[in-house]
C-alpha positions in Angstrom: -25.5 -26.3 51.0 -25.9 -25.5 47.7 -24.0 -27.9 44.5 -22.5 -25.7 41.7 -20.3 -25.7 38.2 -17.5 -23.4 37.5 -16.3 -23.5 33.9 -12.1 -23.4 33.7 -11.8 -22.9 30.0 -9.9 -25.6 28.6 -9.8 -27.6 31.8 -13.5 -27.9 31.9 -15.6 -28.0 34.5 -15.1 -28.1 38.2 -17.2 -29.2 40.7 -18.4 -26.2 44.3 -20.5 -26.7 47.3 -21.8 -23.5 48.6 -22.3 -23.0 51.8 -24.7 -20.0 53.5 -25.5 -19.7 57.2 -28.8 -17.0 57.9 -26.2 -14.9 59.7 -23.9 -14.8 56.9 -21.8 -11.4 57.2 -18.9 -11.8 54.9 -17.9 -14.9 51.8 -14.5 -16.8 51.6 -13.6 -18.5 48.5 -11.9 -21.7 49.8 -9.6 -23.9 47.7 -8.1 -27.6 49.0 -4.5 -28.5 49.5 -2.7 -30.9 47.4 -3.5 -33.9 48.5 -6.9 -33.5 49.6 -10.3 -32.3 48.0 -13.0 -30.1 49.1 -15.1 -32.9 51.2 -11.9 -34.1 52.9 -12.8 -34.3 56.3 -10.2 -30.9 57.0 -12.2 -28.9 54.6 -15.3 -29.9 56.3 -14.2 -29.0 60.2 -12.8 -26.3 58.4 -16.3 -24.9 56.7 -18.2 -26.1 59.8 -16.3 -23.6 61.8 -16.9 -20.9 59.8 -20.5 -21.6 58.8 -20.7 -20.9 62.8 -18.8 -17.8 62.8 -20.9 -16.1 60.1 -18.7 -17.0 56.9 -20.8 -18.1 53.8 -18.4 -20.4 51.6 -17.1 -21.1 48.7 -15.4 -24.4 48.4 -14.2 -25.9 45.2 -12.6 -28.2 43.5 -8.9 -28.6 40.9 -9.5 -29.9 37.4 -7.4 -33.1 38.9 -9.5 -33.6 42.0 -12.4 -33.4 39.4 -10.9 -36.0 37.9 -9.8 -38.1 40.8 -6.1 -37.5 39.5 -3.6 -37.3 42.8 -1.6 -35.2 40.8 -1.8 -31.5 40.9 -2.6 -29.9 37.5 0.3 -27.3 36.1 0.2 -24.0 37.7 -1.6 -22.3 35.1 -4.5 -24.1 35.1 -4.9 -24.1 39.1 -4.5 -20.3 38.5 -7.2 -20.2 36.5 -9.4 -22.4 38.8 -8.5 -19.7 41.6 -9.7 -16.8 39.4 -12.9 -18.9 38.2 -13.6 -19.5 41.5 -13.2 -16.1 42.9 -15.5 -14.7 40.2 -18.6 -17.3 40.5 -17.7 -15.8 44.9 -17.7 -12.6 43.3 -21.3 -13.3 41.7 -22.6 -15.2 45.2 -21.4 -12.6 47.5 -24.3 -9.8 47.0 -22.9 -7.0 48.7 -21.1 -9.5 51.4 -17.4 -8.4 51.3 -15.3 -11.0 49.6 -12.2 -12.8 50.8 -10.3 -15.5 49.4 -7.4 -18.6 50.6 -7.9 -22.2 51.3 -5.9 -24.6 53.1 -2.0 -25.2 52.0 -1.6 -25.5 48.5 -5.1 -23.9 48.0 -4.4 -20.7 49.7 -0.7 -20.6 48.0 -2.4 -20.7 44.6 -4.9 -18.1 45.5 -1.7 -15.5 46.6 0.0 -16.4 43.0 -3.4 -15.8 41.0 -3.5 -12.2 43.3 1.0 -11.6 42.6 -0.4 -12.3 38.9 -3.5 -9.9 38.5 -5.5 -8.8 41.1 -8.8 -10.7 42.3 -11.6 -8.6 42.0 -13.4 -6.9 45.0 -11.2 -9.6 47.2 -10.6 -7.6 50.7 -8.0 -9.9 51.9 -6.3 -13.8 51.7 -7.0 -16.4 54.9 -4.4 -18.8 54.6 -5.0 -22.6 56.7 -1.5 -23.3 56.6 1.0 -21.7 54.5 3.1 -23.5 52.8 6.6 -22.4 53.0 8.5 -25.1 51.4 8.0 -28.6 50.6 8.6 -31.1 53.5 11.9 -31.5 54.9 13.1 -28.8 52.2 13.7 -25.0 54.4 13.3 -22.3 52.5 11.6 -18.9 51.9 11.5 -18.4 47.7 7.8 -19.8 48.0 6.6 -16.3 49.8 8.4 -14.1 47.1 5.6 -13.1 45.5 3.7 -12.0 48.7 5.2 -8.9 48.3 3.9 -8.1 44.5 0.5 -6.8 46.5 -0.7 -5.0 49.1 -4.0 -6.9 50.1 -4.0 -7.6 53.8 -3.2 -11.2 55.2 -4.0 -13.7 57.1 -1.9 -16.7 58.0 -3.2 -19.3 60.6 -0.6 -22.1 61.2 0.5 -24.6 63.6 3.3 -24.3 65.9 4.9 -27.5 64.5 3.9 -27.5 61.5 6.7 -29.1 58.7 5.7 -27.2 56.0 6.6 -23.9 57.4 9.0 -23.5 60.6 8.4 -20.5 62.5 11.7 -19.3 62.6 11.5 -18.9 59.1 8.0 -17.8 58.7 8.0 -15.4 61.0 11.1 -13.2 59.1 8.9 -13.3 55.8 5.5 -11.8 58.0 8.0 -9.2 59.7 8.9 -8.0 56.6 5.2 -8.0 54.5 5.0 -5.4 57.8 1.6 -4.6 59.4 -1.0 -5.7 56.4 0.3 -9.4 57.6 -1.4 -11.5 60.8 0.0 -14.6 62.1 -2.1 -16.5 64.8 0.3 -19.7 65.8 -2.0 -23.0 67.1 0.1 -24.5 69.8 1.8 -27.6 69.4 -0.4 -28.0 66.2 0.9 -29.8 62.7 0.1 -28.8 59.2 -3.1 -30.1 59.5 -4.0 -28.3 62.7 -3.8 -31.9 64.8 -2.9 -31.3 68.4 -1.7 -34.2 71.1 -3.8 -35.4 72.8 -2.1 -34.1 75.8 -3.1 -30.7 74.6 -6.6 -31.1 76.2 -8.1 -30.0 73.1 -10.6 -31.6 70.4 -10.7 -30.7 67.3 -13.5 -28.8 67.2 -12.0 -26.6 69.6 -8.9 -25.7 67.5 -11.0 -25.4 64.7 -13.4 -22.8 66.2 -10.2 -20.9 67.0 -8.9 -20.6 63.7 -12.9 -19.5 62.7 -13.2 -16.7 65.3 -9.7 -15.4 64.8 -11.1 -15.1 61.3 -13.8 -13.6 61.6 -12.6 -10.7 64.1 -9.4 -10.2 61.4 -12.1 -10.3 58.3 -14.3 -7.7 60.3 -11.4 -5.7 60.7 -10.9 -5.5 57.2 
């Protein structure tokens, strides 16, 4: 795991780990969600799994998770962390092919920099939990701008997740038509936690989301 800096203009400086398994085959640019970082323990089972799937990463951080703020920076500026990002990826990926997403707000973010102006040499968006709309809020205006571009997607959610019901999630990926992929975790929340009763550790769930992944990247 490599430490690095990714300049953000006026926002300064943010803070990446990047992380390269010998087998890498393909890179994914990874930003947080809202109320997390990039070592929250999520975006670690999350990098773990891919690490062992053949994904280098990218993880970074917001100007105000830099900053140890709790409160997201204005939309702008976590655009232009996204696009930052994604070049520094760009730079790392040497002939890799390039995809991009992160976990809730992270992945969101990474669709509006894409609706905006397209991410350079980016194959493709991984979403860990889209977020449809906020908690206890139904809705679908958040997903409007998934149509504004034709890369291929990927959205990996839980079943019972509150942040995006699948009665209304699955409409929206109906009508994005075959460039979109859902994969539902059973019985899993936003955070891809399953009861106990499932049967299954987390490892195991998080390996799912990494091979289903990997096969969808390699398609792409």
């Amino acid at each position: 795991m490599s430490e690095l800096r990714i300049p953000v203009g006026r926002a300064g400086e943010v803070s990446a780990l990047f992380d390269r398994p010998d087998d890498a085959k393909r890179l994914l640019v990874l930003g947080h969600g809202a109320g997390a970082d990039m070592r929250h323990p999520s975006m670690q089972d999350t990098v773990r799994a891919l690490t062992a799937h053949s994904f280098a990463t990218l993880r970074y951080q917001f100007p105000y998770t830099e900053k140890g703020s709790r409160r997201p920076d204005p939309q702008p500026v976590l655009l232009a962390t996204v696009r930052a990002a994604v070049g520094l990826g760009r730079e790392l990926a040497a002939g890799w092919p390039l995809f991009a997403g992160g976990k809730s707000m992270g992945g969101r973010m990474t669709s509006l920099a894409q609706a905006e102006s397209p991410l350079p040499d980016v194959r493709g968006l991984i979403f860990f939990g889209f977020p449809l709309y906020p908690a206890g809020a139904p809705a679908t205006s958040r997903s409007d701008h998934l149509a504004r571009f034709e890369l291929p997607l990927l959205f990996l959610q839980g079943s019972k997740d509150k942040l995006a019901g699948l009665d209304l999630l699955r409409p929206v990926i109906d009508k994005l038509g075959p460039r979109a992929t859902l994969h539902v975790i059973e019985g899993a929340d936003h955070s891809f936690v399953v009861p106990k009763s499932s049967g299954r550790t987390r490892a195991d769930v998080f390996d799912e989301l990494a091979q289903v992944a990997a096969a969808w990247a390699d398609s792409h």
